[in-house]
C-alpha positions in Angstrom: 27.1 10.6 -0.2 24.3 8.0 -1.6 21.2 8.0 0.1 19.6 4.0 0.0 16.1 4.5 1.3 15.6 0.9 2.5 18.5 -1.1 3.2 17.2 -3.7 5.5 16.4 -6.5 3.1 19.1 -8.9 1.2 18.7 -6.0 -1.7 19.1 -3.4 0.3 22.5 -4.6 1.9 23.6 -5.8 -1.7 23.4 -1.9 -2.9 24.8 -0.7 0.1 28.0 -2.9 -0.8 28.2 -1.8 -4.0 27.4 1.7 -2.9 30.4 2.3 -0.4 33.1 1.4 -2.9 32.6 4.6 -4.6 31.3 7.0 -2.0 30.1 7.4 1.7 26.3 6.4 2.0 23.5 6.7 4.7 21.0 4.1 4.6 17.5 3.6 5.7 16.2 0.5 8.4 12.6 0.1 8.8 10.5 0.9 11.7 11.7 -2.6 13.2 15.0 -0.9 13.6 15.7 -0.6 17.6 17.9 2.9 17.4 16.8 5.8 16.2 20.3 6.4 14.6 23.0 3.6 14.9 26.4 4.8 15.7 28.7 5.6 12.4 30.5 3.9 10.9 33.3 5.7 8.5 31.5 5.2 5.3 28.1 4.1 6.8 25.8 6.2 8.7 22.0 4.4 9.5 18.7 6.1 10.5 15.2 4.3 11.8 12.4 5.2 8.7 9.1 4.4 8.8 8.0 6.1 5.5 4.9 6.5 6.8 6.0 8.8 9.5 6.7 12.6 8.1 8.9 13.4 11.3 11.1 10.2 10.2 11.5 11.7 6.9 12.1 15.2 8.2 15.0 13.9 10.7 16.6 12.5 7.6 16.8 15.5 5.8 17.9 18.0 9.0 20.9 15.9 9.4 21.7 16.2 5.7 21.3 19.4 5.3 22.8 20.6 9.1 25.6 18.3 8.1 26.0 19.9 4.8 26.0 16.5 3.1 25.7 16.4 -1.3 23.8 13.8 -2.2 25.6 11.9 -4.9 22.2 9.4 -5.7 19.4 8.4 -4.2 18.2 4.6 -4.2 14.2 4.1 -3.0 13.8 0.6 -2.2 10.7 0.7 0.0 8.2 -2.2 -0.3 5.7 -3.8 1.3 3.4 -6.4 1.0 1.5 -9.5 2.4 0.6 -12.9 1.5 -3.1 -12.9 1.2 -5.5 -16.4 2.0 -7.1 -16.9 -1.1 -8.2 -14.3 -3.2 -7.3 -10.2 -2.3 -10.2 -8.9 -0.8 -10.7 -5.3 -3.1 -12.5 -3.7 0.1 -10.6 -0.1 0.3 -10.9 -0.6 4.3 -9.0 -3.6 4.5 -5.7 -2.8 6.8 -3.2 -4.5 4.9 -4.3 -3.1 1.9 -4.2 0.2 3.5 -0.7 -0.2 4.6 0.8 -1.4 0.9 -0.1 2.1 -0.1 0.4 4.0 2.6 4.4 2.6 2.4 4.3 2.0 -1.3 2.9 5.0 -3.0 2.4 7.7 -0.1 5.2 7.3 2.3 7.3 6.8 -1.3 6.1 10.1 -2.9 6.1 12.0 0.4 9.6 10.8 0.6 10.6 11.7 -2.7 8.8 15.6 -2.4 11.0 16.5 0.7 14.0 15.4 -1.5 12.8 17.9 -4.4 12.5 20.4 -2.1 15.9 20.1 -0.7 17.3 19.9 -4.0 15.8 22.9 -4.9 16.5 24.6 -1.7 21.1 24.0 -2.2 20.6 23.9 -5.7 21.9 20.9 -6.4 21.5 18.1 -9.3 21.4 14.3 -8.2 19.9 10.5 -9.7 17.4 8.4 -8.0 17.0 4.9 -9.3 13.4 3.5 -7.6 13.0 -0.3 -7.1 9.6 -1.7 -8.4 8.8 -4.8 -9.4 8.7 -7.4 -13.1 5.3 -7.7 -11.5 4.1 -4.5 -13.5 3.5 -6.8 -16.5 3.3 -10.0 -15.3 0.7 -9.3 -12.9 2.2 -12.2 -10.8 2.9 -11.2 -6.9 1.9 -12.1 -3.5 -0.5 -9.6 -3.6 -3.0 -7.5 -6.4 -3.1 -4.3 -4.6 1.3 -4.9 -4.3 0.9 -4.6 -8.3 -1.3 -2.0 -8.1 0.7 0.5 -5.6 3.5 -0.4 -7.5 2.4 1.0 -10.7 1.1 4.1 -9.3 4.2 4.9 -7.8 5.4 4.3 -11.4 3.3 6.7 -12.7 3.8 9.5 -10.5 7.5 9.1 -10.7 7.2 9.5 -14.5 5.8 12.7 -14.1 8.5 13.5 -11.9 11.2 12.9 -14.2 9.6 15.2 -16.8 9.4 18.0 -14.3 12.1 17.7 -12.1 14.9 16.3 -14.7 17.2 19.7 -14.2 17.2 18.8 -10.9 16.9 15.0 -10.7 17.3 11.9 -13.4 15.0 9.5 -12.4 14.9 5.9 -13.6 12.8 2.5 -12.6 15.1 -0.7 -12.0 12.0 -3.6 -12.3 13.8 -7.4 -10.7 12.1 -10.7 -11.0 11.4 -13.3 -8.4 14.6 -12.8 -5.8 14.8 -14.8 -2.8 14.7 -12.2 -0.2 13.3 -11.2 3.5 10.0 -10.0 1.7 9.4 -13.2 -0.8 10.6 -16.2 2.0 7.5 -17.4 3.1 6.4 -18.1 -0.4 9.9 -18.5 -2.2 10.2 -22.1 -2.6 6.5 -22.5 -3.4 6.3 -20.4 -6.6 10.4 -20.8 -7.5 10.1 -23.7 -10.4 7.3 -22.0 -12.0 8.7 -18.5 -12.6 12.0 -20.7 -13.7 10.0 -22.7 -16.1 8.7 -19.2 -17.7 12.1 -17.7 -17.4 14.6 -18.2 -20.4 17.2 -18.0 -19.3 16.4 -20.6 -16.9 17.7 -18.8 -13.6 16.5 -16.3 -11.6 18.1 -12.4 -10.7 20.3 -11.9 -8.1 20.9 -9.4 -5.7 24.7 -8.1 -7.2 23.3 -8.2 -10.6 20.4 -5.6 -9.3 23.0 -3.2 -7.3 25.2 -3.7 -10.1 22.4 -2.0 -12.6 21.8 0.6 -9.4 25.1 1.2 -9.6 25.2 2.2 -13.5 22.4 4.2 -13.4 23.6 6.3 -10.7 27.4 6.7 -11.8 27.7 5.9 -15.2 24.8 6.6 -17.2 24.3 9.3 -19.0 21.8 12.1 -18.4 20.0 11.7 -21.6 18.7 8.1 -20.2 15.7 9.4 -17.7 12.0 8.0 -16.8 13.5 4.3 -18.4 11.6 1.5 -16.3 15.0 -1.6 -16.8 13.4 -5.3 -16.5 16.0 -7.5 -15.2 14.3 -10.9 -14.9 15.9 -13.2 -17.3 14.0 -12.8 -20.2 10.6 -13.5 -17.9 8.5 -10.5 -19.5 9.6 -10.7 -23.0 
C-alpha cells in the first residue's frame, strides 16, 4: 500500500491517480475533512489528519499496523501557508507564523518519526518522496517564514536519509508555481512573471509532479537518496 500524507489539494489527487494504478493507497484529508475515516473504497481508503494532532497520527498507524498493511512508499505533501499584507511580520508570536511550522516542520517530522519507528518495529524497508517547494532558491512565495519551514524540513530530512537509509530512501521532489487550492488567491497575479523567468516558457503540472513521485518511489534505484529534484521549467537554473 502507498501512504500519500496530504491528498486534498489538485497535487494530492494527481498522486493518488497515479498511485492506485500500481498498488492500493490510503491517503490523508486535512482537518477540514468531515469523517474521521471515509468509507473504502477497493483501492482507496481515506483518514482525517491534522498533522498537528499526535492522536491523528497515532490512529493512522494502529490501523496499519492492526491491519497488517506493508507500506510500499510514502508521499508527504503537507503544506501550509498564508498570503501576508505587506511585508511578513518576523515576530515569533505571530499565529500564522506559528501555524506554518507547527504543520510544515513539526507536524511533518513528528509524522515522519512514528513512521521510523514502525519501520523499525516490522522490519521493513520503504521510500518516501517529500514535496517542498522551487522556493528554496528562489526565495519567491506567498510567505518568508513558508521558505523558511520549508527548508528546515529540508534539512532534517537530509539527516534522515543518512541515518535511516537501511530502513527508508528518502528524496525531495521541489515544483514551481502550480495552480492549485493553496496558490488560487494569488495565481493569476504572479502567473506572467514566473513565466517570463521560466524557459521553458510554461509552468509544471500536476501529472508531470506525480509522474516524478511515481519514479522515485517504483523505479528508482536505491543508490539515488537525500536528492532534492527541481521541476520548474528551467526557473532556478
Amino acid at each position: 500500500m502507498f501512504l500519500v500524507v496530504g491528498s486534498s489539494g489538485y497535487l494530492g489527487e494527481s498522486i493518488v491517480t497515479k498511485l492506485v494504478n500500481h498498488g492500493s493507497v490510503l491517503q490523508t484529508k486535512n482537518n477540514n475533512f468531515n469523517q474521521n475515516k471515509a468509507e473504502d473504497t477497493d483501492l482507496i481508503t481515506t483518514f482525517k489528519l491534522d498533522i498537528t494532532n499526535d492522536n491523528d497520527i497515532k490512529n493512522i498507524f494502529s490501523y496499519i499496523e492492526k491491519n497488517k498493511i506493508v507500506i510500499k512508499g510514502v508521499v508527504l505533501n503537507q503544506a501550509f501557508t498564508y498570503v501576508s499584507e505587506g511585508k511578513d511580520s518576523f515576530s515569533s508570536s505571530h499565529e500564522n507564523i506559528r501555524r506554518i511550522f507547527e504543520v510544515n516542520y513539526f507536524g511533518s517530522v513528528n509524522f515522519i518519526e512514528k513512521l521510523i519507528e514502525h519501520l523499525e518495529k516490522k522490519n521493513n524497508k520503504t521510500r518516501l518522496v517529500c514535496i517542498l517547494s522551487n522556493s528554496l532558491k528562489t526565495l519567491n512565495a506567498s510567505s518568508d517564514h513558508y521558505i523558511a519551514s520549508k527548508a528546515a524540513l529540508h534539512k532534517i530530512l537530509k539527516i534522515f536519509a543518512k541515518k535511516y537509509a537501511e530502513r527508508l530512501i528518502i528524496n525531495f521532489v521541489s515544483p514551481g508555481l502550480m495552480k492549485s487550492k493553496m496558490t488560487d488567491s494569488r495565481f493569476k497575479k504572479v502567473k506572467n512573471s514566473i513565466l517570463s523567468k521560466t524557459p521553458i516558457g510554461k509552468l509544471t503540472e500536476q501529472d508531470e509532479v506525480s509522474n516524478l513521485v511515481h519514479y522515485l518511489l517504483c523505479e528508482c534505484p536505491d543508490s539515488i537518496i537525500g536528492q532534492n529534484i527541481f521541476i520548474d521549467g528551467g526557473r532556478t537554473l
